[in-house]
C-alpha positions in Angstrom: -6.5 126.0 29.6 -3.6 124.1 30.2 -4.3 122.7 33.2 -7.6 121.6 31.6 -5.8 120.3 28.7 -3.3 118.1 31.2 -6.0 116.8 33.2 -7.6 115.8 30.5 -4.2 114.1 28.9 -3.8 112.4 32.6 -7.8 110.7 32.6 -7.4 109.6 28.9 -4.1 107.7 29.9 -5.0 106.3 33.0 -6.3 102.9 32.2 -3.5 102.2 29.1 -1.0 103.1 31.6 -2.7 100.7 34.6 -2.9 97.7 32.0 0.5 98.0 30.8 1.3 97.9 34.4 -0.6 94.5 34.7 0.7 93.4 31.6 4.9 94.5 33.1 3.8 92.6 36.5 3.0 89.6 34.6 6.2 90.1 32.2 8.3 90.1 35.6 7.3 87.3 37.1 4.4 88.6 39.6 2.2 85.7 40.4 -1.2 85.7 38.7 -2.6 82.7 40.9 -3.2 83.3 44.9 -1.5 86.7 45.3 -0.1 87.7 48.9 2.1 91.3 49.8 4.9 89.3 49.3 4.3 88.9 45.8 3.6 92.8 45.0 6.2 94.3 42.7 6.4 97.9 43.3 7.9 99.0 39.7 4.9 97.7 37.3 2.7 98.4 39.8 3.5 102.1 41.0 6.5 103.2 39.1 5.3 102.8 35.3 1.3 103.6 35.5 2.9 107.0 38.0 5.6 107.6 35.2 2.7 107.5 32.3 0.2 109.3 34.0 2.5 111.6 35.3 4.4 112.2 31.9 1.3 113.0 30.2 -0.3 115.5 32.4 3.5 117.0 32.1 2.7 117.3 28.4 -0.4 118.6 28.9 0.9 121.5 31.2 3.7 122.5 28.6 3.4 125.7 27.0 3.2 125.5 23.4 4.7 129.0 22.7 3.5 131.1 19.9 2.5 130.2 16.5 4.4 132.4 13.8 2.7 132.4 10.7 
Protein backbone atom coordinates (compact mmCIF):
# COMPACT_ATOMS: atom_id res chain seq x y z
CA UNK A 1 0.00 0.00 0.00
CA UNK A 2 2.57 2.34 0.50
CA UNK A 3 4.44 1.96 -2.32
CA UNK A 4 1.17 2.42 -4.16
CA UNK A 5 0.31 5.40 -2.21
CA UNK A 6 4.04 7.01 -3.12
CA UNK A 7 3.84 6.32 -6.62
CA UNK A 8 0.84 7.70 -6.84
CA UNK A 9 2.13 10.97 -4.68
CA UNK A 10 5.26 11.03 -7.31
CA UNK A 11 2.68 11.01 -10.78
CA UNK A 12 0.35 13.65 -9.19
CA UNK A 13 3.46 15.98 -8.59
CA UNK A 14 5.30 15.46 -11.62
CA UNK A 15 4.04 18.23 -13.93
CA UNK A 16 3.84 21.10 -10.82
CA UNK A 17 7.28 20.19 -10.05
CA UNK A 18 8.43 20.33 -14.08
CA UNK A 19 6.66 23.79 -14.43
CA UNK A 20 8.17 25.29 -11.45
CA UNK A 21 11.28 24.08 -12.94
CA UNK A 22 10.50 26.17 -16.14
CA UNK A 23 9.24 28.83 -14.26
CA UNK A 24 13.11 28.71 -11.76
CA UNK A 25 14.94 28.47 -15.30
CA UNK A 26 13.35 31.52 -16.40
CA UNK A 27 13.71 33.28 -12.89
CA UNK A 28 17.66 32.56 -13.28
CA UNK A 29 18.26 33.88 -16.25
CA UNK A 30 17.98 30.73 -18.80
CA UNK A 31 17.36 31.98 -22.23
CA UNK A 32 13.78 31.58 -23.53
CA UNK A 33 14.72 32.66 -27.20
CA UNK A 34 17.23 30.20 -29.37
CA UNK A 35 18.35 27.80 -26.60
CA UNK A 36 21.83 25.92 -27.10
CA UNK A 37 23.68 23.34 -24.24
CA UNK A 38 25.37 26.25 -23.21
CA UNK A 39 22.43 27.77 -22.00
CA UNK A 40 21.06 24.65 -19.85
CA UNK A 41 20.99 25.33 -16.17
CA UNK A 42 21.21 22.08 -14.37
CA UNK A 43 19.58 23.31 -10.87
CA UNK A 44 15.89 24.33 -12.29
CA UNK A 45 16.20 21.92 -14.64
CA UNK A 46 17.24 18.60 -12.71
CA UNK A 47 17.80 19.53 -9.21
CA UNK A 48 14.24 21.01 -8.16
CA UNK A 49 11.59 18.92 -10.43
CA UNK A 50 14.19 15.58 -8.83
CA UNK A 51 13.93 17.21 -5.23
CA UNK A 52 9.88 17.53 -5.69
CA UNK A 53 9.27 14.40 -7.12
CA UNK A 54 11.55 12.73 -5.08
CA UNK A 55 10.29 14.41 -1.75
CA UNK A 56 6.88 13.31 -2.42
CA UNK A 57 7.20 9.77 -3.26
CA UNK A 58 9.40 9.95 0.15
CA UNK A 59 6.18 10.98 1.75
CA UNK A 60 4.27 8.62 0.27
CA UNK A 61 6.59 5.74 1.43
CA UNK A 62 6.51 7.00 5.17
CA UNK A 63 4.85 4.86 7.62
CA UNK A 64 2.12 6.47 9.30
CA UNK A 65 2.33 4.40 12.60
CA UNK A 66 -0.70 3.45 14.39
CA UNK A 67 -3.80 5.32 15.12
CA UNK A 68 -4.63 5.26 18.98
CA UNK A 69 -8.08 5.95 19.48
Amino acid sequence: MQLMRGLVFALVSFLPAFMLGAFAYIVLGGETQNVTNEDFLVGPCYLIPGLIVGGSLFLGLRDEGEIKQ
